[in-house]
N, C-alpha and C positions, 0 to 999 in steps of 0.2 A: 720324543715322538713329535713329528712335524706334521701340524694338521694344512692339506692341501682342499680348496673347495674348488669343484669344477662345476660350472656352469654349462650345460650342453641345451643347444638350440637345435633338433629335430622334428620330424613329419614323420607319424606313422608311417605314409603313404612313401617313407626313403628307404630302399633298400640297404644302402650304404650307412645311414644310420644306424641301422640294426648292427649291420657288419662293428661299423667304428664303436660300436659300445661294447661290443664280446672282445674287441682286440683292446678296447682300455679295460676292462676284467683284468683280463692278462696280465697288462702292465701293472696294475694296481696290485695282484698277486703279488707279483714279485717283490714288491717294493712294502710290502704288508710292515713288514717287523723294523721299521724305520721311519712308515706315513702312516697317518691319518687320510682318509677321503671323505669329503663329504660333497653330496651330487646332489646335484636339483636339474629336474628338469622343465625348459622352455617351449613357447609352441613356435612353429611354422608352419605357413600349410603353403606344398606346393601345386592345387589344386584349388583357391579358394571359391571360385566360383564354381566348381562342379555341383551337379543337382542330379535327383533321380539314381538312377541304376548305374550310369558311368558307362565306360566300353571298354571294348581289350586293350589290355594293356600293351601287345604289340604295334598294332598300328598306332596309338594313341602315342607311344613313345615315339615311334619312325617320322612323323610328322611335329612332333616337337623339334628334334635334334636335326630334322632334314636327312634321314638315313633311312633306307629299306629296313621290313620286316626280319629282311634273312641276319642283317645284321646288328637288329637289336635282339632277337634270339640270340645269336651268339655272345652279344655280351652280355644279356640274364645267365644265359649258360655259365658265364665267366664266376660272376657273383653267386651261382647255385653250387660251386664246387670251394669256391672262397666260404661261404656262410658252414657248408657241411665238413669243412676241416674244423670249424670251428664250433661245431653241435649245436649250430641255430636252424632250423627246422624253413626251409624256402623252396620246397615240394612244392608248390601248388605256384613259384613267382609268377612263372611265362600263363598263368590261369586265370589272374587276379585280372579286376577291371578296374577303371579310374575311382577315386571314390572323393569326397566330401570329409575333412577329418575334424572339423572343428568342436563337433558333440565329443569328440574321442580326447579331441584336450581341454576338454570341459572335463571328462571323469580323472583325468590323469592327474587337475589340478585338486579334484576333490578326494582323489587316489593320495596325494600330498599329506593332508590334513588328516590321514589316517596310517600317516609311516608307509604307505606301500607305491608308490608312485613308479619306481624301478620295475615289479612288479606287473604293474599295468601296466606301464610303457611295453613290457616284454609279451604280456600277454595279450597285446594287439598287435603287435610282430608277428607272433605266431598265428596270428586268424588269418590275418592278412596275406603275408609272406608262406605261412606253412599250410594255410586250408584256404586260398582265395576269397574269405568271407567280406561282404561288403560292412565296412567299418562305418559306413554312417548309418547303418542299420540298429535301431534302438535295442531287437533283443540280440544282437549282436554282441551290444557295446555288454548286454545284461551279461551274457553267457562267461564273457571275460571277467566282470566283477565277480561271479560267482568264483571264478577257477582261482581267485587270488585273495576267496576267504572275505570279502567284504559282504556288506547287506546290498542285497538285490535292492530292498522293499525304497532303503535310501539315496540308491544310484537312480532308480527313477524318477524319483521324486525331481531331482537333478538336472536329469534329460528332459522331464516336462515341463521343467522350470527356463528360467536366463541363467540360472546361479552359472557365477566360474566365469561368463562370457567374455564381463571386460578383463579379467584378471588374462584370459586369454589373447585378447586384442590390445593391452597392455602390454603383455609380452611381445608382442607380435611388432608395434610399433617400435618398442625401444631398441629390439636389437636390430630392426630397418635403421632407425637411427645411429647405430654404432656402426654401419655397413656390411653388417651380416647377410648376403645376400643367398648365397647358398650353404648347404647341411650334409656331412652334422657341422658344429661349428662346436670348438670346445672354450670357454675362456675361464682358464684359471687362476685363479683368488680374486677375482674383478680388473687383472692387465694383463696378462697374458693372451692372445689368441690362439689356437692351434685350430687350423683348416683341413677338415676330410677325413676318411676313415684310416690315419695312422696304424702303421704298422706297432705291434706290442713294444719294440726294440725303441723306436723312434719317440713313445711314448715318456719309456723310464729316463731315457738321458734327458728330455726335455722337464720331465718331474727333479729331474737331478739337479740339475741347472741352474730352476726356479729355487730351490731348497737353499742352494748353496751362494747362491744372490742374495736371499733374505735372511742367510747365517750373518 
């Protein structure tokens, strides 16, 4: 059995994150009865400076990318038919507004420390991406901790605390520093890179690869 670690750096607030982590599922399926996985996940936030309540995320995207409404609709539409072949829940994308993630990788890192981090990552996915819920909203972040079995009473404690921040902003620098610039970013066993949300297929032969390099 070959134990692979992968390192993923994503933003709640990335659709394609979500996408790239149900298609490395996949991958990791297949390849169960021969790997090991082990996953951790890192922060980014592609909104750091956002405050307050945020805006739609239509025009918000149109004026990032320099593209019309009509045609960032269409391509949420792209990603809403890509996530539902894949049974990730992105009903609500084109409803979502900008939002603030950084409390959200604050639970995810203290989501860690109690074996469920996968878990929470997924279940701000789905507030986010499946019910448009503002993720820097505190009982927001509570409602998630509930649905993945943790203590509310110590998740806030959390939120009303710093705890996690710099572990957060430590993250956040290091992989600026390795030029991680955009997400998801995959990097396995600490040399490998793998950029973007990977198809399942493109996945295993690259798990293949790495295995058969370090045979």
């Amino acid at each position: 059995m070959t134990n692979i670690q992968i390192d993923i750096v994503s933003d709640i607030a990335c659709p394609w994150c979500a996408i790239g982590y149900a298609r490395l599922e996949r991958a990791m399926a297949q390849l169960e009865a021969e790997h090991e996985f082990t996953v951790n996940w890192h922060a980014f936030e592609l909104n750091p400076t956002q405050s307050g309540q945020g805006e739609p995320i239509l025009p918000a995207l149109a004026r990032k990318y320099g593209r019309n409404e009509d045609e960032m609709r269409e391509a949420q539409g792209n990603m809403m038919s890509i996530a539902k072949e894949l049974g990730i829940n992105f009903e609500k994308l084109q409803e979502r507004r900008t939002a603030n993630t950084f409390d959200a990788h604050r639970l995810v890192k203290w989501a860690a420390e109690q074996g469920k981090q996968t878990a929470m990552k997924q279940a701000l996915f789905e507030a986010y991406f499946g019910r448009a819920l503002d993720v820097s909203d505190h009982e927001v972040l509570l409602d998630c901790v509930k649905s993945v079995g943790l203590d509310v009473t110590a998740a806030g404690k959390v939120l009303a605390s710093d705890q996690f921040a710099d572990a957060v902003r430590e993250d956040e620098a290091i992989y600026q520093r390795a030029g991680v610039n955009s997400v998801p970013a995959f990097i396995i066993n600490k040399k490998y890179l793998i950029s973007g949300a990977q198809d399942p297929d493109v996945l295993v032969k690259a798990f293949q690869d790495i295995s058969a390099e370090a045979a």
